[in-house]
C-alpha positions in Angstrom: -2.6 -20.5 12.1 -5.1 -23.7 12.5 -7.0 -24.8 10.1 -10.7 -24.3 10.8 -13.9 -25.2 9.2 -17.7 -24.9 8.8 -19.2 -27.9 9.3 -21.1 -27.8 6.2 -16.9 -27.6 4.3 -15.9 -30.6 2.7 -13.5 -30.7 -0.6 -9.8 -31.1 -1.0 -6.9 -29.3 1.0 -5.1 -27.4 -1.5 -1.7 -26.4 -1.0 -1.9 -23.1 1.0 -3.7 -25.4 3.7 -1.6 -28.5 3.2 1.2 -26.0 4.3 -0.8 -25.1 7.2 -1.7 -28.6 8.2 1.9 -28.9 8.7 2.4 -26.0 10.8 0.1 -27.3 13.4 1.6 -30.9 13.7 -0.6 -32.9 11.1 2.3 -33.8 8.8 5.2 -34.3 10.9 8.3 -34.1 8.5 11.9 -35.8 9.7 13.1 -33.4 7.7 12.1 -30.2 6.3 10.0 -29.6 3.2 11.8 -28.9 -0.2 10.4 -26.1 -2.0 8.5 -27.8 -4.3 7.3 -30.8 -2.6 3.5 -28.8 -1.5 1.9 -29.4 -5.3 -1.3 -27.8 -6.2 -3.6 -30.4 -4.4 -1.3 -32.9 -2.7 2.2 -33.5 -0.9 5.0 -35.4 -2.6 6.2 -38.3 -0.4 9.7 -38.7 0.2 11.8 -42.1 0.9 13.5 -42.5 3.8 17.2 -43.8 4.9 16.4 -47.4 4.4 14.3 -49.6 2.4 13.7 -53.5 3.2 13.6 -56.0 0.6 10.7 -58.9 1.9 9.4 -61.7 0.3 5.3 -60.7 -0.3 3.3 -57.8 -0.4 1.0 -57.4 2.9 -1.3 -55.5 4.7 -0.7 -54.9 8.4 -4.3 -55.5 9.3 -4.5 -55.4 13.1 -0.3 -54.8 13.5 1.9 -52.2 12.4 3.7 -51.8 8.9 7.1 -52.6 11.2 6.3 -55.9 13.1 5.3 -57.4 9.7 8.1 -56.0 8.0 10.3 -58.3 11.0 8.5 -61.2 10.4 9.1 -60.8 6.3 12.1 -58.8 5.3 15.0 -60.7 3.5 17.9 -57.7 3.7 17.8 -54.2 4.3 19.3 -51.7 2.0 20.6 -48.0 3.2 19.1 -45.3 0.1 21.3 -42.7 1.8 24.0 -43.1 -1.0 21.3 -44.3 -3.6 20.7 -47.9 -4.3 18.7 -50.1 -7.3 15.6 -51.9 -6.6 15.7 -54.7 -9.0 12.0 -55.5 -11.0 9.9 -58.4 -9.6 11.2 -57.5 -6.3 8.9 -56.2 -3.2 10.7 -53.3 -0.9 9.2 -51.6 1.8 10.6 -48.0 2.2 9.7 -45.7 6.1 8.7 -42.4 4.4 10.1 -38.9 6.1 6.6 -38.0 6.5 4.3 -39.2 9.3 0.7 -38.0 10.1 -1.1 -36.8 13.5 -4.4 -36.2 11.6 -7.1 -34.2 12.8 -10.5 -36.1 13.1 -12.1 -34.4 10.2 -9.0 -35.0 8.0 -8.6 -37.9 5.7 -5.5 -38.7 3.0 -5.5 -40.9 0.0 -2.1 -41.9 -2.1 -1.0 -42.4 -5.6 2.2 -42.8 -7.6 3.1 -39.4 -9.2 2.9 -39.4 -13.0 6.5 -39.6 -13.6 6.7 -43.0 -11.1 3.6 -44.7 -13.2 4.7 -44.3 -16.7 7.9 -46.1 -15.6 6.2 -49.2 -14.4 6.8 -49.0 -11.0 4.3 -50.0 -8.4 3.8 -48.4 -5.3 1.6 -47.7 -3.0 1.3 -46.4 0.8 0.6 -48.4 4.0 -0.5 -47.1 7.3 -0.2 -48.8 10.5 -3.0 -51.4 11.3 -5.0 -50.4 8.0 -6.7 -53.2 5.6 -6.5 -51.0 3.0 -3.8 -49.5 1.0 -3.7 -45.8 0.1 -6.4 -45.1 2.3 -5.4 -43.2 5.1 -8.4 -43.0 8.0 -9.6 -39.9 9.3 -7.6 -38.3 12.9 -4.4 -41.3 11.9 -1.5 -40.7 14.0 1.3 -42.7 12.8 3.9 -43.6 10.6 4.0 -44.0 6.9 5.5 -46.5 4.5 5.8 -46.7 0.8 5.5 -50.6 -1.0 7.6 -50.0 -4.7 7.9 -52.8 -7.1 9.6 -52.2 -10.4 7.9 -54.2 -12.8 10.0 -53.1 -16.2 13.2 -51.1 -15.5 15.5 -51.2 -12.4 15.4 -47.8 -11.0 17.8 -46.1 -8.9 16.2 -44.1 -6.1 17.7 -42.5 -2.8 16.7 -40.6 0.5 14.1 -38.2 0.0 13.2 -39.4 -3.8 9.8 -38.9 -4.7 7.4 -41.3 -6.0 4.1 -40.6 -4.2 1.8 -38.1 -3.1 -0.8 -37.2 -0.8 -4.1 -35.4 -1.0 -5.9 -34.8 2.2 -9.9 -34.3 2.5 -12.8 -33.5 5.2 -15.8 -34.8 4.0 -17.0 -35.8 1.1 -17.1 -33.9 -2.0 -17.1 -35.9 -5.2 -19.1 -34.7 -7.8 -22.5 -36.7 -8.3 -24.0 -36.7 -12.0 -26.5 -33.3 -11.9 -23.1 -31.4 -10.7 -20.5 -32.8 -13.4 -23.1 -32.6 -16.4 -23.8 -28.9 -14.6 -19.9 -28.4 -14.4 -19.2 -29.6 -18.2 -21.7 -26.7 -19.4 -19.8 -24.3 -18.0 -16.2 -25.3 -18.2 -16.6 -28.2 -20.5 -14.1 -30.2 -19.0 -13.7 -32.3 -22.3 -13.3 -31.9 -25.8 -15.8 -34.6 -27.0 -19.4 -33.4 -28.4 -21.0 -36.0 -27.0 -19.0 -36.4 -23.8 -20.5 -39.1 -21.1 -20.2 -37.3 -17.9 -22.8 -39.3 -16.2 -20.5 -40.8 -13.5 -17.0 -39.3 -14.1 -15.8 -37.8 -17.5 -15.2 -40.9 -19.9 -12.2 -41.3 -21.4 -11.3 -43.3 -24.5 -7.9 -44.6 -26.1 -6.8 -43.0 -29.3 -5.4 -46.1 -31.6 -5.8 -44.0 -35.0 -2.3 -42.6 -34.7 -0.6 -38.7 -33.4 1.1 -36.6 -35.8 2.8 -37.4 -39.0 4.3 -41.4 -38.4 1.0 -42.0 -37.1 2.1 -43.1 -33.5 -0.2 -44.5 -30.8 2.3 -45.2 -27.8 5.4 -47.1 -26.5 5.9 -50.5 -25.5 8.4 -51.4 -22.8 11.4 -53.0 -24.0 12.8 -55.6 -21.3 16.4 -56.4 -19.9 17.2 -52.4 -20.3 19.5 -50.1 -18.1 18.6 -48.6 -15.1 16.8 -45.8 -14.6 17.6 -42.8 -12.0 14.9 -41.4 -10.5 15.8 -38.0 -10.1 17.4 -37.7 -13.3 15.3 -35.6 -16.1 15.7 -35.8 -19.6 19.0 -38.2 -19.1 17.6 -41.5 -21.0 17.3 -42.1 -24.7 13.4 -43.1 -25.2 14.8 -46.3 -27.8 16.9 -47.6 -25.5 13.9 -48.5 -23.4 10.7 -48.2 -25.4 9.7 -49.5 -28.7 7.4 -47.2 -30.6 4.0 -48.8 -32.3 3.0 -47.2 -35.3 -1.4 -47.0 -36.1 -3.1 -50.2 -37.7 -5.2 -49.7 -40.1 -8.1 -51.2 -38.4 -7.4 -48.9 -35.2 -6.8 -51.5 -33.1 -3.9 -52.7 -30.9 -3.6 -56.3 -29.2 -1.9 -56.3 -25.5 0.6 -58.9 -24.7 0.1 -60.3 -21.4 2.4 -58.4 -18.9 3.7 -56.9 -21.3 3.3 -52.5 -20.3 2.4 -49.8 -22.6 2.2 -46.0 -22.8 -1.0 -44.6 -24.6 -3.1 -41.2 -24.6 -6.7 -40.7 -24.6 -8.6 -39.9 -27.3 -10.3 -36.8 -25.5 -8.4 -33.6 -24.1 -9.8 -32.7 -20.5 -8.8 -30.0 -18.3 -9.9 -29.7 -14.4 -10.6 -26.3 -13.7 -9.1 -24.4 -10.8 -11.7 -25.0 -8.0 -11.6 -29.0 -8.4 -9.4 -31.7 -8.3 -9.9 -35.1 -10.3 -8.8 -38.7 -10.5 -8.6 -41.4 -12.7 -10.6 -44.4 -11.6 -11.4 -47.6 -13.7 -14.2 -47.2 -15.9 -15.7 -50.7 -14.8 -14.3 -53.8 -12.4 -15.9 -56.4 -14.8 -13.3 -55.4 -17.4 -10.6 -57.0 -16.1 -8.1 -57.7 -18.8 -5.8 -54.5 -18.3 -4.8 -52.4 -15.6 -5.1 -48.5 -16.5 -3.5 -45.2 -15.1 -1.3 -46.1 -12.4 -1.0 -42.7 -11.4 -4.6 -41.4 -11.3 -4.1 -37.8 -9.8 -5.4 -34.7 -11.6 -4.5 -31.3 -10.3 -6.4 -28.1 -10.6 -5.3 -26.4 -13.6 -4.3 -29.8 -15.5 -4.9 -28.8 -19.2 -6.8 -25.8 -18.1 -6.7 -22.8 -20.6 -5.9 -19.9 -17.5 -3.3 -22.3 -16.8 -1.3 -22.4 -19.9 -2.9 -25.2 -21.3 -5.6 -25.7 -23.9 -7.2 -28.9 -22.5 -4.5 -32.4 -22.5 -4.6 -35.9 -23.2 -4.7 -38.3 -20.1 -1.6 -40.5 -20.9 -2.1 -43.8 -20.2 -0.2 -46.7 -18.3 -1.4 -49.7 -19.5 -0.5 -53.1 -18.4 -2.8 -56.4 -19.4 -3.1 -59.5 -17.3 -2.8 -62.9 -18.3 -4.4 -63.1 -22.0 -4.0 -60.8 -24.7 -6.9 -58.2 -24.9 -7.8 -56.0 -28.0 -8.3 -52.6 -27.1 -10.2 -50.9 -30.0 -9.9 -46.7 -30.8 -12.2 -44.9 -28.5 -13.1 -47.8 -26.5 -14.0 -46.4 -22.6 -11.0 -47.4 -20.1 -11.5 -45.3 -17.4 -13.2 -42.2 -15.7 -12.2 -38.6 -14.2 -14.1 -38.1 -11.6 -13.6 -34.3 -10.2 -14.0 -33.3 -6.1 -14.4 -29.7 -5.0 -11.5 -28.0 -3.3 -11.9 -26.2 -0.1 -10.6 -23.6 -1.4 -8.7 -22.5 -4.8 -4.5 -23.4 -4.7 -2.1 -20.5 -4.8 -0.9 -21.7 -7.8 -2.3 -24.0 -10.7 -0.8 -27.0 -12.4 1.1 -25.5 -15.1 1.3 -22.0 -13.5 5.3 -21.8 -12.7 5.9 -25.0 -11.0 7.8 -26.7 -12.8 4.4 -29.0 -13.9 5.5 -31.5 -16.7 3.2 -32.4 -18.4 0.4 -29.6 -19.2 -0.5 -29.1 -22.5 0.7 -33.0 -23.5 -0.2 -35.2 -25.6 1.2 -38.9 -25.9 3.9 -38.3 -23.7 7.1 -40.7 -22.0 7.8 -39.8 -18.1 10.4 -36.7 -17.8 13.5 -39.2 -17.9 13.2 -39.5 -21.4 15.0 -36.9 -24.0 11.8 -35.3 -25.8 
């Protein structure tokens, strides 16, 4: 069946209509769809054969991703036996998916959780797009996923999965009246005095989890490899060196050096709405925060199986060394409406990693 609307609709697709949005030729799959790949409110982007090694990151602009990638690559590199992108490398990888998007249909990108909290940058390009992760209403085209190690060399293969996809019509983010009306009933955070004025404010916790006291992990360098696809196969002190409170609640980021952290608050998104993690202002621009910044319906929820969870943090500073201090504000949730409720709820039976969690490493790691 086609998907239809009201023109008064506007929110996120959730999975029951990304599935449909396939059927009628908007996500054209070279191959079909594993059985989890449709998430709560978003698609999981799969690598294709091959992925080309170039020499800068670019945006096609007025060309397509595949006449720049001519006039840039270095070698190409077949994934269909796996292969290791090295760190401080740029590859371009053709994804399996493509788009014919309606008119009313828009998509935005992010790394999954699991891809961010390993350090690995990526992002997806469209053809002629000035943008990344922005994917225009009514695109028909290819897509193409940028990936950058920046700590560990990972091992990835054909169909591999380090992005997703969330589709919209409209626009539906919550304004301030809604969110502070939305927090009353579902209080989406656990803070008394919760700022919800333009996105739910989220702090770091530096005053230390459970009985060592433990605020987060820094990334060792020169490590092993890391295989994508393999869960719970990695020692977390072969790669990560824990960091234990300070007194003073306070931790000092080494330039380009990356860290793991949680947030002070637990939130939850409640089944109707979807949220993402955006910086909590673009005139603090010593660190980079949440790589990953998808929130599905039912993250943390209570119906869900969870009792509200910390937003674990990817944090990376630039090129001084910044003092984060506990609590301080490093980014914001802010929460869109879904067309409709998902089938199932982060957390609910699919597999979801990370409800409920605290600080917590990507699900290489052994817990």
């Amino acid at each position: 069946m086609a998907l239809t609307f009201a023109i008064e609709d506007k929110g996120i697709l959730p999975d029951s209509m990304i599935g449909r949005l396939a059927a009628g030729g908007g996500i054209l799959p070279s191959a079909d769809f594993v059985p989890d790949q449709i998430q709560p409110a978003s698609l999981d982007l799969r690598l294709g054969e091959v992925a080309y090694r170039v020499r800068a990151s670019f945006l096609p602009g007025r060309t397509t991703v595949a006449e720049r990638i001519e006039g840039l690559k270095l070698h190409e590199i077949s994934l269909s036996d796996g292969a290791v992108l090295e760190t401080g490398c740029v590859y371009i990888v053709p994804l399996l998916e493509s788009l014919a998007l309606p008119d009313d249909i828009s998509a935005a990108a992010n790394p999954k959780s699991s891809t961010g909290r390993l350090d690995v940058f990526t992002r997806v390009i469209a053809d002629e797009t000035r943008g990344f992760d922005r994917i225009e209403a009514g695109y028909h085209g290819p897509l193409y996923a940028e990936i950058s190690p920046r700590t560990f060399p990972v091992l990835v293969r054909e169909g591999s999965r380090l992005s997703q996809i969330r589709f919209r019509r409209g626009h539906a983010l919550l304004g301030g009246d809604a969110l502070r009306e939305l927090h009353a009933r579902e209080r989406l955070v656990d803070a008394d005095d919760a700022d919800v004025s333009e996105g739910v404010a989220v702090g770091v916790d530096l005053s230390g989890l459970g009985p060592g006291g433990l605020v987060g992990y820094r990334a060792k360098r020169h490590t092993g490899l890391i295989d994508v696809e393999r869960r719970g196969g990695y020692t977390i002190l072969d790669f990560w060196e824990p960091m234990q409170a300070r007194p003073d609640k306070s931790l000092i980021l080494d330039p380009n050096e990356f860290y793991i952290l949680a947030s002070k608050e637990a939130v939850q998104v409640p089944p109707d709405y979807a949220a993402e993690m955006v910086p909590f202002d673009p005139l603090v621009g010593e660190f980079r925060v949440h790589y990953a910044g998808f929130f599905d319906p039912g993250f943390g929820y209570a119906g869900a199986g969870g009792k509200g969870a910390r937003a674990v943090l990817e944090v990376r500073s630039r090129e001084v060394p910044f003092i984060l201090e506990h609590g301080q504000i490093v980014g914001r949730l802010v929460y869109e409406k879904m067309l409709a409720k998902p089938d199932k709820l982060y957390g609910q039976g699919i597999g979801s990693n990370y409800q409920a969690q605290s600080l917590k490493l990507s699900k290489h790691f052994k817990a």
